[in-house]
C-alpha positions as CSV (number, residue, x, y, z in Angstrom):
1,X,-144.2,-49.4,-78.1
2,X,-142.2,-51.3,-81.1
3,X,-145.7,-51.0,-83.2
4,X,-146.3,-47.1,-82.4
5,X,-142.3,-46.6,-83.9
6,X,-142.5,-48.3,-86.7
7,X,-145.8,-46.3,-87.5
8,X,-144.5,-43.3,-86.7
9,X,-141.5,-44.3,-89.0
10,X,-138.9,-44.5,-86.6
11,X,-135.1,-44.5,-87.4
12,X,-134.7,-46.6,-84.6
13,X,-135.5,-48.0,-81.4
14,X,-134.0,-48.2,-78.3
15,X,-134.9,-50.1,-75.0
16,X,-134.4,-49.4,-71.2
17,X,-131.6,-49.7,-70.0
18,X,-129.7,-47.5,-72.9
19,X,-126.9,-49.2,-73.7
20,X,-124.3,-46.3,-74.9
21,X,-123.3,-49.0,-77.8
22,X,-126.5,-48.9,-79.1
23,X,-127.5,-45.1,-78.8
24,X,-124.7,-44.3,-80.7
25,X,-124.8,-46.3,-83.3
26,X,-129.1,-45.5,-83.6
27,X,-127.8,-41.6,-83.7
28,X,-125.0,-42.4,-86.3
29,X,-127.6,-44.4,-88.6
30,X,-130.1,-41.1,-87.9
31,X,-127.1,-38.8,-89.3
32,X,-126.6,-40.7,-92.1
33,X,-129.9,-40.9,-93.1
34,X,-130.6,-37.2,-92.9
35,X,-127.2,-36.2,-94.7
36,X,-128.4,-38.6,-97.9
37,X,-131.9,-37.1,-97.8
38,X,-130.4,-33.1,-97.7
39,X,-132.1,-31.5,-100.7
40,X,-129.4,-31.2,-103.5
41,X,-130.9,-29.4,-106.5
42,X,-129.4,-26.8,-108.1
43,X,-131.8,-24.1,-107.2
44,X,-130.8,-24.7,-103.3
45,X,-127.6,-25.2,-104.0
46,X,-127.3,-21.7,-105.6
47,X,-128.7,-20.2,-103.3
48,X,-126.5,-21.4,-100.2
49,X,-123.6,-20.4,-102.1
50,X,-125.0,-16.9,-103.1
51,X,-125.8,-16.9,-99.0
52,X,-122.5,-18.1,-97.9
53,X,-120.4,-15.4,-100.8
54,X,-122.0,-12.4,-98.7
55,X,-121.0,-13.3,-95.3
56,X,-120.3,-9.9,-93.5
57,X,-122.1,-8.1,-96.6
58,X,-124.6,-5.3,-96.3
59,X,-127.6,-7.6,-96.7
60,X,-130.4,-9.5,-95.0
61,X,-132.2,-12.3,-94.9
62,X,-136.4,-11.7,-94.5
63,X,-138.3,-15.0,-94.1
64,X,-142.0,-14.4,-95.3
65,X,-144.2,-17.3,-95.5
66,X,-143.8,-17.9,-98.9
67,X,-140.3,-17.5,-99.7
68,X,-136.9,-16.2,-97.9
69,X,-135.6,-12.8,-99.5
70,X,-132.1,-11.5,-99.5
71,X,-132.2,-7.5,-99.8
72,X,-129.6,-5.1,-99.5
73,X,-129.5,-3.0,-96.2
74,X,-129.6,-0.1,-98.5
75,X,-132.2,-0.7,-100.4
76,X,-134.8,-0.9,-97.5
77,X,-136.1,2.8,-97.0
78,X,-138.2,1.6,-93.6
79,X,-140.2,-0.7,-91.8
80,X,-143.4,-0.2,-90.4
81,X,-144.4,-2.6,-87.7
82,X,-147.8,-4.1,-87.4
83,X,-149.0,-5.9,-84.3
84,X,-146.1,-8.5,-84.4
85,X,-145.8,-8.2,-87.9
86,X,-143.0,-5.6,-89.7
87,X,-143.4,-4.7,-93.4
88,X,-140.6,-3.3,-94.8
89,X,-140.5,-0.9,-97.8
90,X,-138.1,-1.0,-100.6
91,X,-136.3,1.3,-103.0
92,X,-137.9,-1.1,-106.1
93,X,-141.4,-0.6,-104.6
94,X,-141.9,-3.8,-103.1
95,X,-143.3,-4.5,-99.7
96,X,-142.0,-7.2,-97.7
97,X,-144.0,-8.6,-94.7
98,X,-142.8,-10.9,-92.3
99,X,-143.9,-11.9,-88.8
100,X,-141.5,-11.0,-86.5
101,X,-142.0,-7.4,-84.2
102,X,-139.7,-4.6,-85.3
103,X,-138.1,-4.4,-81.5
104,X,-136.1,-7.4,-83.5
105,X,-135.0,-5.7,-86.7
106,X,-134.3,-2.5,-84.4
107,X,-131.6,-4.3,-82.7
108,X,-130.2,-5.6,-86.1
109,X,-130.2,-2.7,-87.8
110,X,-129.5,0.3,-85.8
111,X,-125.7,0.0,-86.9
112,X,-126.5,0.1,-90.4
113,X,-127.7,4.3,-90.2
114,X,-131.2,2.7,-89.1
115,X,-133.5,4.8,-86.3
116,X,-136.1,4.5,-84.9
117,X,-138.8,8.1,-84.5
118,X,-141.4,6.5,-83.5
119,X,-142.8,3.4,-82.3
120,X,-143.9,2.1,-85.1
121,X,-140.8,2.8,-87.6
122,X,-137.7,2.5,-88.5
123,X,-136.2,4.6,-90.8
124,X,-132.8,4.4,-93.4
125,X,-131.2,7.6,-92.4
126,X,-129.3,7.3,-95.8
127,X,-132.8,7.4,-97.6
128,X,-134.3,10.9,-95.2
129,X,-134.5,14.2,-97.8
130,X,-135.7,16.4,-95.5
131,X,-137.2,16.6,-91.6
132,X,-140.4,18.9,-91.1
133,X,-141.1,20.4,-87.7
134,X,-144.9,21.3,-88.6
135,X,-147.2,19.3,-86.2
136,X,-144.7,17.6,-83.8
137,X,-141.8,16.1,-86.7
138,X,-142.3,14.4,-89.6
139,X,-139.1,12.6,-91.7
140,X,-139.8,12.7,-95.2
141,X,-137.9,10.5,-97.6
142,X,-136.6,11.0,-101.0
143,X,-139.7,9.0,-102.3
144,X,-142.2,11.3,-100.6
145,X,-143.0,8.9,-98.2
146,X,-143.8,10.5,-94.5
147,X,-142.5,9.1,-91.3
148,X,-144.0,10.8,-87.9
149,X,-141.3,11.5,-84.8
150,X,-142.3,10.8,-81.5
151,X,-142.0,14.1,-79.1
152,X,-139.1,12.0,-77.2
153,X,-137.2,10.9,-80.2
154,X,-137.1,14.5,-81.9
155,X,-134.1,15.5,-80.1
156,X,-132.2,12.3,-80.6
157,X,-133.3,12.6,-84.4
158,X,-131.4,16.3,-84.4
159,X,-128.3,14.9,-83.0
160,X,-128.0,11.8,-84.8
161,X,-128.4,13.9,-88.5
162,X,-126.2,16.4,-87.3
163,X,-123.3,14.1,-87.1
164,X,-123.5,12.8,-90.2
């Protein structure tokens, strides 16, 4: 087993029975060795800090495959789930994709003036110009886009707009 650790480049190596002595001193090495190998270059280090400055902010983080994006709440006009995919659509024009299911961005965002009329979208309430009631709802935005209403989320629709 001593030969399979060192290939796999193990930390350390501990033996049966564990000796408590001996664990904790193999996870303190681990610890140590992971806190001196912590990426430090600038470019990380900016970011954290731009990260850590917006705490309780109006902003979210969206983790594509490529690259993590920090965008303003209010600058996403909706999101349009695919399969287990939701790309969201932003006031700049850019599309962001990312692979988790809207069901999870629903829950996140719904305090933010976010609904949901329909299945597969979720709309910025702040971003709606106008609702249309020809063939079963429509919400259209300020940039022209159209977003259909579901017969059962009409009325909830109507309500929530009428409070604000």
């Amino acid at each position: 087993y001593a030969l399979k650790a060192i290939k796999f480049h193990a930390i350390d190596y501990i033996l049966k029975p564990v000796n408590a002595t001996e664990f904790q001193a193999a996870v303190q090495s681990t610890l140590e060795l992971i806190k001196a190998n912590l990426p430090t270059n600038g470019q990380n280090e900016h970011f954290l800090q731009t990260v850590s400055q917006n705490k309780g902010s109006n902003k979210i983080m969206l983790r594509t495959s490529a690259a993590l994006h920090l965008v303003n709440i209010a600058d996403i006009l909706y999101c349009k789930n695919d399969n287990s995919y939701t790309t969201f659509y932003l006031t700049t024009g850019k599309k962001i994709m990312v692979s988790k299911g809207i069901v999870f961005y629903d829950g996140l965002l719904s305090e933010s003036g976010f609904f949901r009329p329909h299945q597969s979208y979720l709309v910025n309430l702040c971003h709606v110009s106008r609702v249309d009631k020809a063939d079963g709802g429509s919400i259209i935005l300020a940039t022209d886009d159209e977003i259909p209403i579901s017969s059962r989320r009409k009325k909830a629709l109507m309500q929530l707009l009428g409070n604000l």
